[in-house]
C-alpha angles and dihedrals in degrees: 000000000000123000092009115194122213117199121198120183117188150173128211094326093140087136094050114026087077087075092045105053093042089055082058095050088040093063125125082221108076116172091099144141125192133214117187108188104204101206091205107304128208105187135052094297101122086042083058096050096040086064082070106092090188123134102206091064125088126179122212122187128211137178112259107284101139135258100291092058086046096057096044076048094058093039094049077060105038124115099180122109088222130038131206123187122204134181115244094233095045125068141200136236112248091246084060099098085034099055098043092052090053090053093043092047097055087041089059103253100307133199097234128032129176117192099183131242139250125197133210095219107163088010095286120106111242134180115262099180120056116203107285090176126241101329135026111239113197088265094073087038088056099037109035138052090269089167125191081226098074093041128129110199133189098242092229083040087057091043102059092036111062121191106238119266103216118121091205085081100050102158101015099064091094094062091045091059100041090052091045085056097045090073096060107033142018118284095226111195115195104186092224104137097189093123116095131202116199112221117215146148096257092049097113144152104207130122096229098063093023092188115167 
């Protein structure tokens, strides 16, 4: 997984993205770039970011459009082979690009990975994903927490298969997505667990906070 891109979009976590970008930079895996898609901020996110001297980090800024625009943003400008995409407000355990080039690798280089996630609910790290085995049918898709954010795309793969901008399905676009490319290349799932979703009281879907 040479020359891996991360892409964060976010929306007013200038209270969180610090944690997030620091787990990327933190990786054993080194070999990075991030791309932190700022969806029309009001607070001090890009001050936030602007502490980072990296540079392997770029920031972009966009008018607000929601999460699923930001992430074809981040794609349309990514250089990476392979491309990762975080929550703001979520981190990674510095094994986690390790870990997944090490599975894509053995897989030969494939168009979809999932690594898992795990949560910090009542400040204790718990498995979200159980084991689905090697690939992901639409059942699980349909019936489990299969999450963008945890996602590991083929760059040209990315490219050609754009998540839907439509902020009717905040929240569901994901799902959307995953389904649509079901159809066209194998769902890998690598039980990793070494993503972690931070569970707090802001943490919403809805299109009237929009906070990614």
């Amino acid at each position: 997984m040479p020359n891996s891109l991360v892409i964060i979009p976010t929306y007013n976590r200038a209270d969180f993205i610090s944690k997030a970008i620091q787990s990327c930079l933190d990786q054993t895996f080194q070999n990075i770039e991030i791309i932190v898609v700022d969806d029309g901020s009001t607070d001090h996110t890009k001050s936030v970011i602007n502490t980072f001297h990296d540079k392997r980090l770029t920031y972009l800024y966009q008018e607000n459009q929601e999460r699923a625009a930001a992430r074809n943003n981040g794609v349309k400008n990514a250089n990476g082979i392979y491309i990762f995409f975080l929550d703001s407000d979520d981190y990674i355990l510095n094994y986690h690009l390790q870990k997944a080039y090490e599975s894509i690798t053995s897989l030969e280089y494939p168009n979809f990975l999932f690594t898992g996630i795990k949560s910090n609910n009542s400040n204790e790290l718990y498995d979200l994903n159980e084991d689905f085995g090697k690939d992901i049918d639409d059942k699980t898709i349909l019936e489990s927490n299969v999450c963008a954010s945890a996602f590991f795309l083929k760059r040209e793969f990315a490219i050609s298969n754009k998540f839907e901008e439509n902020r009717q399905l905040s929240g569901s676009e994901d799902r959307l997505f995953t389904l649509e490319i079901s159809k066209k290349t194998t769902l890998h799932y690598a039980h990793h667990l070494s993503y972690v979703l931070i569970d707090h009281d802001e943490r919403s879907m809805s299109e009237s906070s929009q906070q990614i």
